[in-house]
BASEKE-74302 format. One line per field, with one value per residue (C-alpha): residue number from 0; residue in one letter; x negated, y, z negated. Coordinates in steps of 0.2 Angstrom, whole numbers. Layout:
// residues N
n = NUM,... $
res = a,... $
c1 = X,... $
c2 = Y,... $
c3 = Z,... $
***
This chain:
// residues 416
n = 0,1,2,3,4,5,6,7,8,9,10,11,12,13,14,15,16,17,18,19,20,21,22,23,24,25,26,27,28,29,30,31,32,33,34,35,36,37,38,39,40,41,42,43,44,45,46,47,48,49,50,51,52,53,54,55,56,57,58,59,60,61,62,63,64,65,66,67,68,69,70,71,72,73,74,75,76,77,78,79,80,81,82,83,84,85,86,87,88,89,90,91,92,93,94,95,96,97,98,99,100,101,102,103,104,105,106,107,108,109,110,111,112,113,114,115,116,117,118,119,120,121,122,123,124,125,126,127,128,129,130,131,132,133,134,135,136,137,138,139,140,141,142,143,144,145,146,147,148,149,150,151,152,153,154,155,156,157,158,159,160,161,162,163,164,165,166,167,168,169,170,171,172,173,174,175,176,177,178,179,180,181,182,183,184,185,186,187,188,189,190,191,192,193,194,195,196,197,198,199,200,201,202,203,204,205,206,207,208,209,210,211,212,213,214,215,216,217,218,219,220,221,222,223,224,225,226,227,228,229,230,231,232,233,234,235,236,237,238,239,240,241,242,243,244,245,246,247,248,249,250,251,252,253,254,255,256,257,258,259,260,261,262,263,264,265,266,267,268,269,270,271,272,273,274,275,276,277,278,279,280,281,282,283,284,285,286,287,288,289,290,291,292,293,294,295,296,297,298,299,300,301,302,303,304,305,306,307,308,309,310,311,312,313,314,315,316,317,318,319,320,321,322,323,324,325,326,327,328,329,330,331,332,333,334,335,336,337,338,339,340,341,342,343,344,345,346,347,348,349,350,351,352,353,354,355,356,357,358,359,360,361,362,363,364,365,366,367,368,369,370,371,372,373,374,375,376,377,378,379,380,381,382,383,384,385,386,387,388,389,390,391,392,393,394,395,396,397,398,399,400,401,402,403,404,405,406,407,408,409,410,411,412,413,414,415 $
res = x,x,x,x,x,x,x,x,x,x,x,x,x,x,x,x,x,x,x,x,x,x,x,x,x,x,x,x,x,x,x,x,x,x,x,x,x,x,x,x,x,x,x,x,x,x,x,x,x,x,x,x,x,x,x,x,x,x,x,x,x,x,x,x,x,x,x,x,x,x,x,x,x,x,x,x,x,x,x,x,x,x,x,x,x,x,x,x,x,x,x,x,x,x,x,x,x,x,x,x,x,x,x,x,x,x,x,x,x,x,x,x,x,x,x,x,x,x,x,x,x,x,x,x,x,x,x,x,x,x,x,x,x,x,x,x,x,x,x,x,x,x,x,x,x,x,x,x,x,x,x,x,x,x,x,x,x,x,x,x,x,x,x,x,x,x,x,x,x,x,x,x,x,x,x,x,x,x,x,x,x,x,x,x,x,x,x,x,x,x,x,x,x,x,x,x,x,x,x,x,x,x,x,x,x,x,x,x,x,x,x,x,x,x,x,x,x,x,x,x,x,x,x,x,x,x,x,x,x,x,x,x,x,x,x,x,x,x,x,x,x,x,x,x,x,x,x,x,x,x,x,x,x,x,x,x,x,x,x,x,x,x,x,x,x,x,x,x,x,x,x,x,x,x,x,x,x,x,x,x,x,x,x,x,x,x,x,x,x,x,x,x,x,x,x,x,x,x,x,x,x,x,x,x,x,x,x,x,x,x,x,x,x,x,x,x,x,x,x,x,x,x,x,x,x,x,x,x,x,x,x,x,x,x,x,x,x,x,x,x,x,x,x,x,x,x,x,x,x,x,x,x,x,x,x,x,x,x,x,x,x,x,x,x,x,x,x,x,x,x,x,x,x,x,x,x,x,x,x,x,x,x,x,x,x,x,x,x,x,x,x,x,x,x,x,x,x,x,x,x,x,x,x,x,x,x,x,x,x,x,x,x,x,x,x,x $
c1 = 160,149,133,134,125,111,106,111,91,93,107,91,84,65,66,76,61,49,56,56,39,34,44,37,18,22,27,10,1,9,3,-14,-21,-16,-21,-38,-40,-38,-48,-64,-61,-59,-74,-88,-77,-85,-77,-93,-91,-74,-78,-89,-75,-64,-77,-81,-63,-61,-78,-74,-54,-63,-77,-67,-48,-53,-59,-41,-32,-41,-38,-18,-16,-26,-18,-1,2,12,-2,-11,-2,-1,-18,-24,-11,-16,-34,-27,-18,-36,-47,-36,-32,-51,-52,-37,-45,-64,-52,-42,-58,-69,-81,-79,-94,-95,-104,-93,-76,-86,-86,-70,-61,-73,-67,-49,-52,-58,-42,-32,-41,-33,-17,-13,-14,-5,11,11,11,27,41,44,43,58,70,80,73,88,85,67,71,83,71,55,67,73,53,49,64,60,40,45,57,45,31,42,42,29,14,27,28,11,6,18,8,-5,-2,10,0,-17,-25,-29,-11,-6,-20,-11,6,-2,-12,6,16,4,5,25,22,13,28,40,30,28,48,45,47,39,45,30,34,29,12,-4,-15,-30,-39,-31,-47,-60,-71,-68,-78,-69,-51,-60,-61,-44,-37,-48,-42,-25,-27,-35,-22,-8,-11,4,-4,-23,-18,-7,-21,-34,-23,-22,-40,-38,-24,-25,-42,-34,-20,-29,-44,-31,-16,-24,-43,-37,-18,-20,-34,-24,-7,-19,-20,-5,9,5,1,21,26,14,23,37,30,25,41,49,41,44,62,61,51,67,81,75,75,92,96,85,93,110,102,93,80,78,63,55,35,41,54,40,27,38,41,25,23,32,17,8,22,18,0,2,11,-2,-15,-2,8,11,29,37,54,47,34,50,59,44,37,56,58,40,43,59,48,35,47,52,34,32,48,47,30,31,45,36,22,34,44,29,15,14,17,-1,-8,1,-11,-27,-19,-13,-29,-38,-23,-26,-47,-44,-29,-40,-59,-59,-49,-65,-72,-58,-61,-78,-81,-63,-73,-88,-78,-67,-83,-89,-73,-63,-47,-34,-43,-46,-28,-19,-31,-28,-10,-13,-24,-10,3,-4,-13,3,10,-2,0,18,9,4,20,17,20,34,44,41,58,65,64,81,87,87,89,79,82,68,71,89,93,93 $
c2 = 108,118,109,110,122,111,108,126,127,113,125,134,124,130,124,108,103,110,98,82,85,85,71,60,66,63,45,43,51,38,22,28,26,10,5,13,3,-13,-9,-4,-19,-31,-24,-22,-32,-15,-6,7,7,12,25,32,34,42,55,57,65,75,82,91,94,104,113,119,125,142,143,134,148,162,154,150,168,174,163,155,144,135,132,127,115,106,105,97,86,80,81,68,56,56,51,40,33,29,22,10,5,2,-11,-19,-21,-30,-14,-4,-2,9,24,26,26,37,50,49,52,66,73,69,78,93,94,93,108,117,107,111,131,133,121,134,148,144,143,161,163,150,150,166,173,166,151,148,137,126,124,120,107,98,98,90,78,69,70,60,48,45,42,30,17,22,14,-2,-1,1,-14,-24,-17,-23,-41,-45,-36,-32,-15,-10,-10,-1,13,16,17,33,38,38,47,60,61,62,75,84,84,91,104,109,115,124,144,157,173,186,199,187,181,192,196,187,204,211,209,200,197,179,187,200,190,180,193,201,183,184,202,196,182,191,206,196,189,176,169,168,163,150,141,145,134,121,121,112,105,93,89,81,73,64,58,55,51,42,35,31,28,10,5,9,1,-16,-19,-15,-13,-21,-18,-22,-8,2,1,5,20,27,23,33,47,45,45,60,70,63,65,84,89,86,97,109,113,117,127,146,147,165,165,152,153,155,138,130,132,124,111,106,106,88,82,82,70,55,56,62,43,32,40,38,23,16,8,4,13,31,30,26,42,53,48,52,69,74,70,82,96,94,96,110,120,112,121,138,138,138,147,161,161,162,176,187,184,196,182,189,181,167,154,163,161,144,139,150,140,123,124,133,120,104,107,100,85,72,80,74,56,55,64,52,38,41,54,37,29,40,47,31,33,36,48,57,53,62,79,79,77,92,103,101,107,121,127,126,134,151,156,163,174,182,195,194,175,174,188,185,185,182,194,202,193,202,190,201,195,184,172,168,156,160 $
c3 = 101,88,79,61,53,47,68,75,79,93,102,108,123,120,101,106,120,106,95,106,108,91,89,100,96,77,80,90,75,65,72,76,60,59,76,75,59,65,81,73,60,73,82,69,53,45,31,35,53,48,39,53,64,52,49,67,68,54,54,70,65,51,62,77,66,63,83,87,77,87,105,100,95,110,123,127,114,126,139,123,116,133,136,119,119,136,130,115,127,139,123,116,132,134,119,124,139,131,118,132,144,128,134,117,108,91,101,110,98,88,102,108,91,88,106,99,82,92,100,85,79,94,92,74,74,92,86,70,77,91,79,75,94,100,83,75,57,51,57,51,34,46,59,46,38,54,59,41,42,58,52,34,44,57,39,34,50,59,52,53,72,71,62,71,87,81,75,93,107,98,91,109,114,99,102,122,113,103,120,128,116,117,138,137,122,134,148,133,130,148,145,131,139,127,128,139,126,111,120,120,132,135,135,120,108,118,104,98,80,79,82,65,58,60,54,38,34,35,25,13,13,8,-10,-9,4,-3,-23,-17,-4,-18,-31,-17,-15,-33,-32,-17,-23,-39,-29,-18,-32,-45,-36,-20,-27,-46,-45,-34,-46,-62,-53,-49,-66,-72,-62,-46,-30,-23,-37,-31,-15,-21,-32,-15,-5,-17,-15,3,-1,-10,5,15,6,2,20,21,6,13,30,20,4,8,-2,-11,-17,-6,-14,-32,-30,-19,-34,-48,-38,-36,-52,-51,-44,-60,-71,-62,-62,-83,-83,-75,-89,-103,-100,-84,-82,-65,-70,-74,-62,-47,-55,-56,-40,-32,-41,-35,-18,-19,-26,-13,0,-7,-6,12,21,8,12,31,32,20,33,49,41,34,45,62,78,84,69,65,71,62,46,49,52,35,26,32,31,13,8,12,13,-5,-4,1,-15,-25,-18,-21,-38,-47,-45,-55,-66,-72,-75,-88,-96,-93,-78,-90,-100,-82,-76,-92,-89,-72,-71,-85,-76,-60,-68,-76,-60,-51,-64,-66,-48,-54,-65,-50,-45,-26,-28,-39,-32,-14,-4,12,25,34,48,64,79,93,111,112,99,106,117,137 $
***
């Protein structure tokens, strides 16, 4: 019996194992967080040891990404992928066993989750860059929205397994749960077959500069591609000050925290429910549908700075999730279409350093900007400021009138 439409991608075994293993890895992904939290807390009972930690991992994640996009498009992304995920099941597996022992000292997790961020610099670009390799052109959207449908679901429970994790076995039990999904992620991945054709040679350019470079200049050639990760420069920056730093202080005092909740868990829905529309409706123009909605991003935050009310926030919050979802699967499937498979994982990378580099300026300066100017004042500019941003990257043709590619299905994108 034939899959629906929506799930042709998982005929393909090498997308279906592909799948699984993201899967599994993403629910991993989802309690650690919470389980790392917890740990350090109950450990140092330090919101500053904490914050240590976290920027123990992301400092390295942020160093070693453009190195990550060079050595996925240079080697098997397969053999890759399978390494660093056993790399992240070994340090998080260490971590788990320095909790559980009552050996952990903060040294020690310090090193071990900048070990593990530098493995979800390799990670990140490898898993980008396999798609166009294991799924049809004309199955790209559905792929990418099948990918961001088992992601949101998984967003949804995950950090409740974690917490329960946490308050029935402990946090160290709850970080070799992560450590695990990450070994079993690493099995899945072992099936995943690339096509020889699709893989380059290790010798093809031996110069890991000049393999920068080539990635820069093909970042930089494509003015889609380097408008729309130069608006998100600023735009994530807002969304996480404005959204993440101001919105909780402003729901506090006037909505609550529980309707805050449930502002989120909208969005949340919104994200998910998109997906599903997603994998049925092609996209035409998948940049220019992906910037307007994003632009739904910037109502809710207009509403905390102007009047905040639970009703209109729920809506907002819902609709903006949906347009976000949007961007995500046009976006990805833009890049999988347009972008050579050589480079994929180059770009990938220049996309994610260029897209998020600014987002711990955006939590820092939101705090001392609502000082001076007031949040709500600082809210109604900056849900302003989104839009509009969002908004003047149409004007540039290359994004508006980008379109999908044709749809050949070459031999090595079908299933054996």
């Amino acid at each position: 019996m034939r899959l629906p439409d929506a799930l042709t991608p998982l005929r393909d075994r090498r997308f279906a194992w592909y799948y699984s293993g993201r899967l599994v890895s993403t629910i991993g992904s989802m309690i650690a967080p919470i389980a790392l939290t917890f740990a350090v807390l109950d450990l140092t009972d330090s919101a500053s040891a904490l914050g240590v930690v976290l920027a123990a991992r992301s400092i390295p994640l942020v160093l070693f990404l453009l190195i990550g996009g060079v050595v996925a498009d240079r080697f098997s992304r397969s053999t890759v992928m399978q390494l660093s995920h056993v790399w992240s099941a070994l340090t998080q597996g260490a971590v788990a066993a320095l909790l559980l022992t009552g050996q952990a000292e903060l040294w020690m997790i310090v090193v071990l989750e900048a070990l593990n961020g530098t493995a979800t610099a390799f990670t990140f670009p490898a898993m980008q860059g396999v798609l166009p390799q294991v799924v049809p052109r004309s199955h790209l959207q559905q792929a990418n929205a099948l990918l961001a449908f088992s992601r949101n679901g998984v967003a949804i429970i995950g950090p409740t397994i974690g917490a329960l994790l946490v308050v029935t076995v402990g946090s160290g039990w709850a970080v070799a749960v992560d450590a695990l999904t990450w070994a079993v992620a690493a099995v899945l991945m072992a099936r995943v077959r690339l096509p020889p054709s699709a893989e380059r040679a290790a010798d093809a350019s031996p110069s890991m500069l000049r393999e920068l470079v080539e990635g820069w200049t093909a970042f930089t050639s494509l003015t889609w591609v380097w408008v729309v990760v130069a608006a998100f420069g600023l735009l994530n920056a807002i969304h996480a000050g404005a959204w993440f730093t101001l919105g909780p202080a402003i729901a506090r005092d006037t909505i609550g925290e529980a309707a805050w909740g449930w502002v989120l868990s909208a969005e949340a829905t919104g994200l998910l429910l998109m997906t599903l529309v997603m994998m049925r409706w092609r996209l035409r123009y998948p940049i220019r549908a992906g910037m307007l909605g994003v632009t739904a991003l910037g109502a809710p935050i207009l509403v905390l700075g102007i009047d905040p009310a639970i009703a209109p926030l729920l809506i907002l919050a819902f609709v903006a999730g949906c347009g976000t979802e949007v961007f995500g699967i046009g976006w990805q499937t833009a890049l999988h279409e347009h972008i050579p498979g050589g480079l994929q994982s180059r770009v990938a990378s220049y996309d994610a350093l260029g897209s998020f580099v600014a987002i711990p300026i955006g939590t820092l300066a939101f705090g001392p900007l609502a000082a001076v100017f007031g949040s709500q004042d600082v809210l109604v500019v900056s849900g302003v400021v989104y839009i509009a941003i969002a908004l003047l990257t149409l004007l540039s043709r290359s994004v508006r009138d980008l379109g999908r590619t044709p749809d050949p299905e070459p031999a090595s994108a079908r299933s054996g």
